[in-house]
VOPA-706567 format. One line per 8 residues: for each residue x, y, z of C-alpha. Coordinates in nm, 3 decimals, decimal comma. Example, Ala and Ser with C-alpha at 12.3 -4.5 7.8 and 13.67 -1.06 7.14 Angstrom:
<filums>
1,230/-0,450/0,780; 1,367/-0,106/0,714
</filums>
This chain:
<filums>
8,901/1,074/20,918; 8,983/0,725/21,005; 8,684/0,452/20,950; 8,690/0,113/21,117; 8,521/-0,169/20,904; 8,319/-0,339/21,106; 8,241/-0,741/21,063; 7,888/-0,861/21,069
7,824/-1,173/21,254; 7,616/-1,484/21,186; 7,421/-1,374/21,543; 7,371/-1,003/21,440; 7,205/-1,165/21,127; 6,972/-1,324/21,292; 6,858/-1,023/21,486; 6,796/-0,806/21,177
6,581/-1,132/21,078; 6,324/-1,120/21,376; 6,217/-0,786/21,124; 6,079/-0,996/20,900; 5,977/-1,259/21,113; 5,737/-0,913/21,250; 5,664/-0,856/20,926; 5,511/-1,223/20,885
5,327/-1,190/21,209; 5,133/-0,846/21,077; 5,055/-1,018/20,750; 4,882/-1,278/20,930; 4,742/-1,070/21,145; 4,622/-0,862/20,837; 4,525/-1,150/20,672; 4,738/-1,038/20,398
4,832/-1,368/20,263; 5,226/-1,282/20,243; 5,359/-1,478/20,516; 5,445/-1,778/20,277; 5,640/-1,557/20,022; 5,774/-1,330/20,242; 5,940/-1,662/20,424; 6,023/-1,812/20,077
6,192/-1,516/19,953; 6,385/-1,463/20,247; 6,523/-1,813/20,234; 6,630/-1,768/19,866; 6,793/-1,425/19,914; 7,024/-1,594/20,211; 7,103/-1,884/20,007; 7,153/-1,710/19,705
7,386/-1,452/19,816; 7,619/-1,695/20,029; 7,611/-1,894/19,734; 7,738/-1,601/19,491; 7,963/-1,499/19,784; 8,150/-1,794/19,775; 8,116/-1,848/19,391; 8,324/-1,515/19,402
8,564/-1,615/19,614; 8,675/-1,873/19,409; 8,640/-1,590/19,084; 8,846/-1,343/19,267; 9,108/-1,581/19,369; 9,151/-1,744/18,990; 9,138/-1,405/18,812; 9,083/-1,584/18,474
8,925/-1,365/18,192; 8,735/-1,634/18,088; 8,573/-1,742/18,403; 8,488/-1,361/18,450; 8,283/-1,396/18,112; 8,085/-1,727/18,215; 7,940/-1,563/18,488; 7,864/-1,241/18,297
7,684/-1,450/18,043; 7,515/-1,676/18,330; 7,415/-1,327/18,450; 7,273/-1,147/18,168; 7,076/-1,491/18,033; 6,885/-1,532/18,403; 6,799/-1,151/18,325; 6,686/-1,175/18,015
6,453/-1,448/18,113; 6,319/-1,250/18,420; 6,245/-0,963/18,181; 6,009/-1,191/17,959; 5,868/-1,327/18,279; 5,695/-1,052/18,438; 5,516/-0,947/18,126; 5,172/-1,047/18,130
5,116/-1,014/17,750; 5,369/-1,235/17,523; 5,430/-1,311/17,205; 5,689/-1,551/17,029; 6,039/-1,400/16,997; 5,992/-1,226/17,308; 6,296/-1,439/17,506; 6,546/-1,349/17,251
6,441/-0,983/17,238; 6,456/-0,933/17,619; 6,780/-1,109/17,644; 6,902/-0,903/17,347; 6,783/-0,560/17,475; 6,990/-0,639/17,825; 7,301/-0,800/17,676; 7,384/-0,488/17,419
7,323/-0,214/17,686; 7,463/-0,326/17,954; 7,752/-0,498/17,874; 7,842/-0,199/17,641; 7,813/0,065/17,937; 8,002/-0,107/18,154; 8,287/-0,158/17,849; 8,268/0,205/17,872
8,290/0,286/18,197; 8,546/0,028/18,312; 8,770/0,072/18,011; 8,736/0,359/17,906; 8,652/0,627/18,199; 8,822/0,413/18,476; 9,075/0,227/18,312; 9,076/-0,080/18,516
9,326/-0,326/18,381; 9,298/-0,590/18,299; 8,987/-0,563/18,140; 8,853/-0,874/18,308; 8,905/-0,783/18,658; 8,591/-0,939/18,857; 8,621/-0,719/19,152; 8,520/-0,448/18,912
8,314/-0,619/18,613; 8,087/-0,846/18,820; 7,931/-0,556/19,084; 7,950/-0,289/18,820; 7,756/-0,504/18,535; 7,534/-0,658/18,804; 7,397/-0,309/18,915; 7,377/-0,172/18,572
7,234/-0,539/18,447; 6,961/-0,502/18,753; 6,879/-0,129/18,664; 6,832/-0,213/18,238; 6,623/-0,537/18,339; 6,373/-0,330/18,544; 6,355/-0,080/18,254; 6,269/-0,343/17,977
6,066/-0,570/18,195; 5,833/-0,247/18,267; 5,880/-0,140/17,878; 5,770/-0,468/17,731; 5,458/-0,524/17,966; 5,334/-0,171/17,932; 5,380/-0,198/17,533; 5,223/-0,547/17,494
4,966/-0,430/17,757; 4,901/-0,131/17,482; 4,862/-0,269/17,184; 4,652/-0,548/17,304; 4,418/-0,246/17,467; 4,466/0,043/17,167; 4,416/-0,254/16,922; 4,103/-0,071/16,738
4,261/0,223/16,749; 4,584/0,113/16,607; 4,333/-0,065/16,307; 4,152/0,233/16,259; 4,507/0,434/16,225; 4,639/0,185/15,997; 4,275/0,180/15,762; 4,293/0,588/15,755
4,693/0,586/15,565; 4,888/0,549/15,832; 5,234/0,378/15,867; 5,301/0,072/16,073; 5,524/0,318/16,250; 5,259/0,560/16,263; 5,038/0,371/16,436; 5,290/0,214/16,703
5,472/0,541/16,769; 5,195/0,667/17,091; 5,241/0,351/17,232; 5,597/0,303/17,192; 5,629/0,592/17,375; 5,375/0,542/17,643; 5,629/0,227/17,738; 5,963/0,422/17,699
5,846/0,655/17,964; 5,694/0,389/18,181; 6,086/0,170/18,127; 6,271/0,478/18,228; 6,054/0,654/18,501; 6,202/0,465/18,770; 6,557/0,543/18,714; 6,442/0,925/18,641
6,260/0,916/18,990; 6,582/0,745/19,142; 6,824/0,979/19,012; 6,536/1,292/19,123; 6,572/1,192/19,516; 6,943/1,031/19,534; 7,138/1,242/19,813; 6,827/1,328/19,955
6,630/1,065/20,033; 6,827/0,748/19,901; 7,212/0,694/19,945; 7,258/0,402/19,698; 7,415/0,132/19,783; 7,748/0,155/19,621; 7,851/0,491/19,786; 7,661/0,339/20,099
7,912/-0,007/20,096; 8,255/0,250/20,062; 8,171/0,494/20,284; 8,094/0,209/20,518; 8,406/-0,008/20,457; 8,603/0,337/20,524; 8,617/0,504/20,160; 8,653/0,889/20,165
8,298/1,001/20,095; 8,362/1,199/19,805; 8,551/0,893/19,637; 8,261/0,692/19,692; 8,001/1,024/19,592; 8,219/1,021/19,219; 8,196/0,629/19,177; 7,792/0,668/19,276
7,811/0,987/19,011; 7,962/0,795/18,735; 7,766/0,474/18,834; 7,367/0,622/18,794; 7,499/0,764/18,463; 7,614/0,428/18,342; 7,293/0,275/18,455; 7,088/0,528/18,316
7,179/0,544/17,994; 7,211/0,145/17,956; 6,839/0,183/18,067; 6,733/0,416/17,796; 6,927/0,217/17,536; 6,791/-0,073/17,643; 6,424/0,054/17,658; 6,433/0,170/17,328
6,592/-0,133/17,176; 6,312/-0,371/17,345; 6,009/-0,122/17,197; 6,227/-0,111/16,845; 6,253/-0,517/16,802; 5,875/-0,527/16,918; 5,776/-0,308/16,676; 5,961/-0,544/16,410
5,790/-0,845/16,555; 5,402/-0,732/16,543; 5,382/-0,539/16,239; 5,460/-0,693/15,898; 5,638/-0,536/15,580; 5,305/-0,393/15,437; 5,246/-0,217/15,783; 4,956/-0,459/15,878
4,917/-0,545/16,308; 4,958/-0,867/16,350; 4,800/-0,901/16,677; 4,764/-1,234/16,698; 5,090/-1,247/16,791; 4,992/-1,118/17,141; 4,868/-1,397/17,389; 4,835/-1,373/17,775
5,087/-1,601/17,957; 4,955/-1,891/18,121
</filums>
């Protein structure tokens, strides 16, 4: 089967941007309120990905292992800080530990499944590292992001309970363990729903990309395949890791709650 990639134009852009331009029109019809963001976050997303589209360009064309790793650690720092960021509850430390929980993960999953399963070489090649760490790095920053607010959002709700646990004998562990899991299930859920419907309802966007730009379809099923396992278990890793440090951070060595760490973001 032969497959012609089509080019999309500047014009044919524009057309698929009267949809949102309807879109802005029911919301003020609605009185919804969402015109303004939807029109701001339009802008951004253009701008942003002709920016990164001509950043990698330049990336491609220099093929330098080191360049490759500035923009994998530009990449994992801006989602690190948009984990923290959508958590309502906070406490100090938090940056670090959503940073942390990403940057392990992630870049360890995609070691794996570049190196080691695929064998791209070099190592550094950004055709390969930059999409495959961006969609894992997108998938573990959803996971965390949902992990921390729904744990901080816990404790600062179970707080008697956890005190009452902790007065009756039990561990700091103990007493953290229903909620840690509570936010482990809330991290991962989407990625378990994902993988539930993919084929079916969803055809991701990876396998979607190939099969458009003329890939055999069962090429681009096995890269999809290998992909949602890579994300996946980066996501549980990673949700695991962000409940473990927060554990460290709000209970001290003689398995007291120190809940004043927890403070509602301005």
């Amino acid at each position: 089967m032969n497959l012609e990639y089509m080019e999309i134009s500047i014009g044919e852009i524009g057309l698929a941007a009267l949809l949102i331009l309807a879109n802005g029109l029911i919301s003020v019809l609605l009185r919804l309120k969402l015109e303004r963001q939807l029109l701001i976050a339009s802008v951004r997303m253009v701008v942003q990905l002709f920016a990164i589209g001509l950043i990698l360009k330049w990336v491609f064309a220099a093929d330098k292992w080191y360049i490759v790793l500035v923009i994998m650690t530009v990449m994992t720092v801006i989602a690190g800080l948009a984990a923290r960021n959508r958590s309502r509850i906070r406490y100090r430390g938090m940056q670090f530990d959503a940073l942390f929980s990403i940057w392990i993960p992630s870049w360890l999953t995609t070691a794996i499944g570049l190196v080691l399963i695929m064998r791209i070489q070099p190592w550094y090649s950004p055709q390969y590292v930059i999409p495959v760490l961006g969609m894992i790095m997108g998938n573990t920053l959803t996971g965390v992001s949902l992990g921390l607010d729904r744990i901080t959002s816990e404790l600062t709700q179970r707080r008697d309970h956890v005190e009452m646990m902790l007065s009756l004998g039990a561990s700091g562990w103990e007493a953290y363990r229903e909620a840690a899991q509570t936010a482990v299930r809330a991290g991962m859920m989407p990625t378990i729903n994902s993988m539930m419907v993919i084929g079916l309802v969803s055809l991701p966007g990876m396998m979607t990309g190939q099969i458009l730009a003329g890939q055999d379809p069962e090429q681009a099923i096995r890269y999809q395949i290998l992909l949602m396992f890579l994300l996946t278990a980066s996501s549980a890793i990673a949700c695991v890791l962000a409940i473990l440090l927060v554990y460290r951070r709000v209970f001290g060595p003689q398995h007291n709650f120190l809940y004043w760490k927890l403070h509602e973001s301005a």
